[in-house]
C-alpha positions as CSV (number, residue, x, y, z in Angstrom):
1,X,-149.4,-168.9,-2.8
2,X,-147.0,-166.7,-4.4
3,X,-144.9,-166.7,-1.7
4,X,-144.6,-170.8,-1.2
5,X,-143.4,-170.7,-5.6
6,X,-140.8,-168.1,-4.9
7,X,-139.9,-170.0,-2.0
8,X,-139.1,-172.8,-3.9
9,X,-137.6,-171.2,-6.4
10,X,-135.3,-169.5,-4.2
11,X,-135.2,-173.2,-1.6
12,X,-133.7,-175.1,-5.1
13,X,-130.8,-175.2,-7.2
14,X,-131.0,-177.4,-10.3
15,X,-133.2,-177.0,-12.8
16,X,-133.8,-178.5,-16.4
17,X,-133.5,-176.6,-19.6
18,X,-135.1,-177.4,-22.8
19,X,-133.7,-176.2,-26.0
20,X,-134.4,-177.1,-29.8
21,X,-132.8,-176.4,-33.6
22,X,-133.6,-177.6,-36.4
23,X,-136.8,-179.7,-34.7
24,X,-134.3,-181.6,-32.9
25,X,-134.7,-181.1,-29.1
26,X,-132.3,-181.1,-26.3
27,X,-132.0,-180.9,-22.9
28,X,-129.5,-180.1,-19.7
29,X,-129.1,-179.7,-16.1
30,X,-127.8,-176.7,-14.8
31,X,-127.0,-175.3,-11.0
32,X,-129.1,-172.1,-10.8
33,X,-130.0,-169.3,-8.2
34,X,-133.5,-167.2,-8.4
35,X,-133.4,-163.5,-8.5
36,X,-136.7,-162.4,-7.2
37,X,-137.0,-158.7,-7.9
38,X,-136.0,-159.6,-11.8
39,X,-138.3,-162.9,-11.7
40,X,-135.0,-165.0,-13.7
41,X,-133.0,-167.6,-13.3
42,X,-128.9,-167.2,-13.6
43,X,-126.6,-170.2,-14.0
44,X,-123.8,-170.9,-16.0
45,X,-122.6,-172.6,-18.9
46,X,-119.9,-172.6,-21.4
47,X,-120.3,-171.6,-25.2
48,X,-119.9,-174.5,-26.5
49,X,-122.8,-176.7,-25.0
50,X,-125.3,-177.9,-27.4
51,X,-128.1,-176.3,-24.9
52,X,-126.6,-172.9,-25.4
53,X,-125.8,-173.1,-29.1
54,X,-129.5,-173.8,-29.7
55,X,-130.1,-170.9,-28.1
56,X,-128.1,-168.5,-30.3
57,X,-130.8,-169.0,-32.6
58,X,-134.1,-169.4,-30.7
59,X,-133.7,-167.7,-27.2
60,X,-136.9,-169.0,-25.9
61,X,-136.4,-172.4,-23.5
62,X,-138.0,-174.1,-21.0
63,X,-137.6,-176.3,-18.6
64,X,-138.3,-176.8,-14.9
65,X,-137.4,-177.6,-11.1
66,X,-138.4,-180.3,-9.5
67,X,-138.3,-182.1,-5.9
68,X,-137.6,-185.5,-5.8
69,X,-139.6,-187.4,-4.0
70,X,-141.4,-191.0,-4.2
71,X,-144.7,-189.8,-2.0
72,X,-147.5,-188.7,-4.2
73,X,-148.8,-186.8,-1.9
74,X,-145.3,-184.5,-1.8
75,X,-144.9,-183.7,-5.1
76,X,-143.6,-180.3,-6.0
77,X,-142.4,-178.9,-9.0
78,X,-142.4,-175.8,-11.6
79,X,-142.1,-176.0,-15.1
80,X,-141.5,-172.6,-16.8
81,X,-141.0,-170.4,-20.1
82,X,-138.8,-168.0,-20.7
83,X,-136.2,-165.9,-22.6
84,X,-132.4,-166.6,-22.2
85,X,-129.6,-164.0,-22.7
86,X,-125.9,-163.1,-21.3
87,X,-126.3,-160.6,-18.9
88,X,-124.4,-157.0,-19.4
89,X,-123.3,-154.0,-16.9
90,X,-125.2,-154.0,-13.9
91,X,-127.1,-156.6,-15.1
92,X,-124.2,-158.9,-15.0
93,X,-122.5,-157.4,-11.9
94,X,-126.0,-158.2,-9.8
95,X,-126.1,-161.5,-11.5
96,X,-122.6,-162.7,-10.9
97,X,-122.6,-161.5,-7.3
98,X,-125.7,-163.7,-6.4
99,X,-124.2,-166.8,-8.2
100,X,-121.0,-166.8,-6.4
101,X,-122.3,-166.0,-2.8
102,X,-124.3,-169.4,-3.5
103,X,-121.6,-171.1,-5.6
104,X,-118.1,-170.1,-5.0
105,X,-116.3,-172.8,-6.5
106,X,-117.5,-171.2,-9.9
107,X,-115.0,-168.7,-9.6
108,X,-112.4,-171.3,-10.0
109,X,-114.1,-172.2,-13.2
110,X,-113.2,-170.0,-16.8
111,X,-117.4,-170.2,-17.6
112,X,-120.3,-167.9,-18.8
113,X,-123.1,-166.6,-17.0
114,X,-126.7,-167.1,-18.3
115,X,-129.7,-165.2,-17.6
116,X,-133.5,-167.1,-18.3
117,X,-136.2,-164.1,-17.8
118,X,-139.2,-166.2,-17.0
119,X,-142.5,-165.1,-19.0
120,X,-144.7,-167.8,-17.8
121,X,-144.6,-170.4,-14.5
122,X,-146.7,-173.5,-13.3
123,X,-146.0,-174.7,-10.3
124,X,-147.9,-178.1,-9.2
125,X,-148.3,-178.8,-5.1
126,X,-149.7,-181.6,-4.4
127,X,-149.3,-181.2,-0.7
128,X,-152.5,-178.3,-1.3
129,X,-154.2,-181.2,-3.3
130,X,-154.0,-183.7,-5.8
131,X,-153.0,-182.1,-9.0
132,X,-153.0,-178.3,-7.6
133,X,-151.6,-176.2,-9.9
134,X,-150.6,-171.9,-10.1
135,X,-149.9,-170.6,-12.5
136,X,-148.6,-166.8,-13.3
137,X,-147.9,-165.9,-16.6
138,X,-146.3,-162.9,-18.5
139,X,-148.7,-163.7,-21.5
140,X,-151.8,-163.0,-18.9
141,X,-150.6,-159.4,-19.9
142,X,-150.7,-160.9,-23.5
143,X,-154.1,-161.2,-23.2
144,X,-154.6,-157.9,-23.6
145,X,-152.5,-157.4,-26.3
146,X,-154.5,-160.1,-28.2
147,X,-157.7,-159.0,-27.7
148,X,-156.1,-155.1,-29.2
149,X,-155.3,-157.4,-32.1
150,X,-158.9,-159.0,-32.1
151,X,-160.4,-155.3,-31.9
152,X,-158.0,-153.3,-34.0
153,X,-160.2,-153.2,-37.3
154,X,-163.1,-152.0,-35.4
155,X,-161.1,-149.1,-33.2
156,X,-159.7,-148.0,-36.4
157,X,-163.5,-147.6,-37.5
158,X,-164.1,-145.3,-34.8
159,X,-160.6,-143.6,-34.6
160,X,-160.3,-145.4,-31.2
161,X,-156.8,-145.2,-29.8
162,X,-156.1,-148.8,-27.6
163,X,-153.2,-148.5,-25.0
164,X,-151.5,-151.5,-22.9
165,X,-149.9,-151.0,-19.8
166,X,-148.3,-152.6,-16.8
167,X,-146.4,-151.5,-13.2
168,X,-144.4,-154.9,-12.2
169,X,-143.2,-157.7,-13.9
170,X,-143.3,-159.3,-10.1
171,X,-144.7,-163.3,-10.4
172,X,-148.4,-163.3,-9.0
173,X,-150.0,-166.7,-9.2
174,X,-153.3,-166.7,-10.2
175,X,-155.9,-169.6,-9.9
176,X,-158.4,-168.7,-13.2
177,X,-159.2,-170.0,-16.9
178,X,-157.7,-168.1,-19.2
179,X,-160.2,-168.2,-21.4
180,X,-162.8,-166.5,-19.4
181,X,-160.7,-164.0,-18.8
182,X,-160.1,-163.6,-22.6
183,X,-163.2,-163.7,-23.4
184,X,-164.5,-161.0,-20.1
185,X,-161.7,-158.8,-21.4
186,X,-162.6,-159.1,-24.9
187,X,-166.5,-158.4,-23.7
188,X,-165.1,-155.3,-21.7
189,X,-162.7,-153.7,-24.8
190,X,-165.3,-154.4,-26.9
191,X,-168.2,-152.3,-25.4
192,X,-165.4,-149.7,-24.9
193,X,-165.0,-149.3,-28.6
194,X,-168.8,-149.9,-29.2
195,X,-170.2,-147.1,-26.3
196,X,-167.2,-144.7,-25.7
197,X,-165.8,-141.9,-27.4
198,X,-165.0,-141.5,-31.3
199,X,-161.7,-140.6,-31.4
200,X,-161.2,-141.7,-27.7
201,X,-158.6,-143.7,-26.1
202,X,-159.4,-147.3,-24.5
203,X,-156.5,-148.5,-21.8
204,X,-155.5,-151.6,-20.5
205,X,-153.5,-151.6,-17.2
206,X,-152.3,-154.4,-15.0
207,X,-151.3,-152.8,-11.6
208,X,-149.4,-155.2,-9.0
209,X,-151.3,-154.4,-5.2
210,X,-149.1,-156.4,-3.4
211,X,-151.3,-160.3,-2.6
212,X,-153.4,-159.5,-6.0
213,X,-153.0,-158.0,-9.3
214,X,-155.7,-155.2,-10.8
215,X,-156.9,-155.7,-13.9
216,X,-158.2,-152.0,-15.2
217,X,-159.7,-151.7,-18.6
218,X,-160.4,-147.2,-18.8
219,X,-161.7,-145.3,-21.5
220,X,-162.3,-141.4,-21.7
221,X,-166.0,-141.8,-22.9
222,X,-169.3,-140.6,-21.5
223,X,-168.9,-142.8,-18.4
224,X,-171.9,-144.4,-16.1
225,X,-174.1,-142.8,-14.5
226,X,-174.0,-143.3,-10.5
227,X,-178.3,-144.4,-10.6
228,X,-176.7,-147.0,-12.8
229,X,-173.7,-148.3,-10.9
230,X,-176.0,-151.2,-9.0
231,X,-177.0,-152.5,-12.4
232,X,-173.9,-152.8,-13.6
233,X,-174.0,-156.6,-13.7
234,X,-177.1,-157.0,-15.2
235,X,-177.6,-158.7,-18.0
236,X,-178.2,-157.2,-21.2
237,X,-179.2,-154.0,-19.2
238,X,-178.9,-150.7,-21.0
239,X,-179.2,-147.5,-19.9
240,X,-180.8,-144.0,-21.1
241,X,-180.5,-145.0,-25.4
242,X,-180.1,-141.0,-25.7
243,X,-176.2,-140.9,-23.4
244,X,-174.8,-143.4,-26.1
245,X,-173.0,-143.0,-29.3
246,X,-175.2,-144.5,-31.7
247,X,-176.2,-148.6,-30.4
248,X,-178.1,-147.3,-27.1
249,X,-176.8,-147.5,-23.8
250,X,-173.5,-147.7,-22.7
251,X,-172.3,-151.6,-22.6
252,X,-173.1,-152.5,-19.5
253,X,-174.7,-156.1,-18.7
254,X,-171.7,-157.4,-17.7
């Protein structure tokens, strides 16, 4: 599923951006191309379009790319977030290569090239069922971030030290409710804090395997014992009361 997003992406050439100052919003069409590796859109557009003024105040836009079509059963389409900025050194050599190997009548044009780094993507396909939607998002890492937030108070009771990390920012679509996985994070972090280590150190990682994306939450605490591996999804199960800190057990019941 990845693959048929990126494929549009890369298959499409106009998109819609959405800007807005001063609660007034505003919108434009713009010819694009999709650099996959960086996960951003490049297009250009002079300095003194409304769409780009907005943005030299409030750099986050959206917008999206859409195929037209009249047959309900063909719709396609991707709306998307993201963070706009002029592209510099290789940055802007990379950038300005693409766009004129697809656009070469730009380089007759005196204009400015735009970058949109894309944080979050939906793409709807109705052609894998009525109202199928993926969705990969940047802010999935955000997650994490927000449940440190959530637990910060009580790591700081326990001298916890709560680390985020990530190897790609590579578009993985993901079918899920985000907040199940908040609240199965939050669950996880949580009995880290609760059973681990005093003065230990509680990780998030998101590691990108290619067709899926590994979630890891890792602390440096007494760990689980391997008799007590199959129960790990038991509810409410606790193991020997004496191996914890000082609640019993060591958080599992997943």
């Amino acid at each position: 599923r990845e693959k048929r997003a990126v494929k549009f992406l890369h298959d499409h050439h106009v998109l819609t951006l959405a800007t807005s100052k001063n609660n007034q919003p505003w919108c434009a069409n713009c010819f694009y191309i999709y650099l996959e590796e960086e996960n951003c859109f490049v297009f250009t557009s002079d300095y003194e379009t409304k769409h780009i003024r907005d943005t030299g105040e409030q750099d986050l836009v959206a917008g999206s790319v859409v195929l037209e079509t009249h047959i309900v059963g063909k719709i396609q389409g991707i709306q998307f977030r993201g963070k706009i900025y002029r592209p510099e050194k290789e940055m802007l050599k990379k950038s300005k290569k693409a766009y004129l190997k697809k656009f070469p009548v730009a380089m007759l044009m005196e204009t400015t090239l735009w970058v949109v780094r894309l944080t979050y993507i939906k793409m709807t396909d109705n052609r894998l069922g009525f109202g199928k939607k993926m969705i990969w998002s940047e802010e999935q890492r955000a997650e994490g971030e927000e449940v440190f937030e959530t637990q910060e108070i009580r790591a700081k009771e326990y001298n916890v030290t709560l680390k985020h990390t990530h190897s790609s920012y590579k578009p993985v679509f993901v079918e899920a409710d985000r907040e199940k996985i908040y609240q199965a994070l939050n669950n996880l972090v949580l009995n880290s804090i609760n059973y681990g280590k005093k003065n230990g150190v509680t990780t998030i990682s998101f590691t990108d395997m290619g067709e899926n994306i590994m979630i890891e939450i890792a602390d440096n605490g007494i760990g689980i014992a391997k008799q007590d591996i199959p129960r790990l999804f038991e509810r409410f199960y606790r193991v020997d009361r004496s191996r914890s800190r000082n609640l019993g057990g060591t958080g599992l019941g997943l």
